[in-house]
N, C-alpha and C positions, 0 to 999 in steps of 0.2 A: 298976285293973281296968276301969272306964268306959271308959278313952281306947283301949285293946285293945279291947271291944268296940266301940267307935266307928271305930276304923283299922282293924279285919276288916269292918265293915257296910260304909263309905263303900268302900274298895279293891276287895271281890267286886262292889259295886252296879260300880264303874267298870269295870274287867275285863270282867263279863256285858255290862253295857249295850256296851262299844265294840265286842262281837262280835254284838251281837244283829240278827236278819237285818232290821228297820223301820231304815231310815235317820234317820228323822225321828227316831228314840230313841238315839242314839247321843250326842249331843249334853250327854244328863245323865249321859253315863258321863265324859265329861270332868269335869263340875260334877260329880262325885259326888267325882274325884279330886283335884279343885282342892282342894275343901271338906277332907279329909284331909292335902291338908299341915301344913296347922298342927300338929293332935296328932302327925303325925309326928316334927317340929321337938322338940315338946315332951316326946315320948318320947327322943326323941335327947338332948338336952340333959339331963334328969330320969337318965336312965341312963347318962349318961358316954359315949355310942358317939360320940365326936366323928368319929372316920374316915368315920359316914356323912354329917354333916351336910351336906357338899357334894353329895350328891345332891338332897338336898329343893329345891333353887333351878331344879336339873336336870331334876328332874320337873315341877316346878312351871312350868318354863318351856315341856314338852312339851305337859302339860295344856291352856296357853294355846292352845298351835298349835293342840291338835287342837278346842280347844273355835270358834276363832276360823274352822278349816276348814268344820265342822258343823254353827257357826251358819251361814255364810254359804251354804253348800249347800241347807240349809232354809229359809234366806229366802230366795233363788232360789228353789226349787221352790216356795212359796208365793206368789211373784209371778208365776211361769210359769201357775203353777194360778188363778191370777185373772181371766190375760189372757184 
């Protein structure tokens, strides 16, 4: 029951955050979706859905993109906002 409430909090935090109109906050919608693969995994596995386990590496792989896009937009704009 935990890890359901845990994969509905982290997936709705990432969702809201990766639409939320502050750029700079977008960033922990990735992190919020990273941090949820695991229970994913472990719900998959725990429940026998093996047909989805190949998304989890899928996701997991998106998450990176967009966390590594987000960072890097916002340390840009942090560095712009310096100069």
């Amino acid at each position: 029951m935990i890890e359901q409430i845990m994969i509905s909090a982290l997936s709705l935090t990432s969702v809201g955050l990766a639409y939320w109109p502050r750029r700079d906050l977008r960033v922990f919608g990735a992190m919020a979706g990273l941090a949820s693969q695991p229970l994913w995994v472990y719900m998959i596995l725990k429940n026998g859905m093996h047909g989805l386990l190949p998304l989890a590496p899928m996701y997991t792989a998106m998450y990176l993109v967009a966390l590594r896009a987000h960072w890097m937009k916002h340390r840009e704009s942090r560095t712009s906002a310096s100069l």
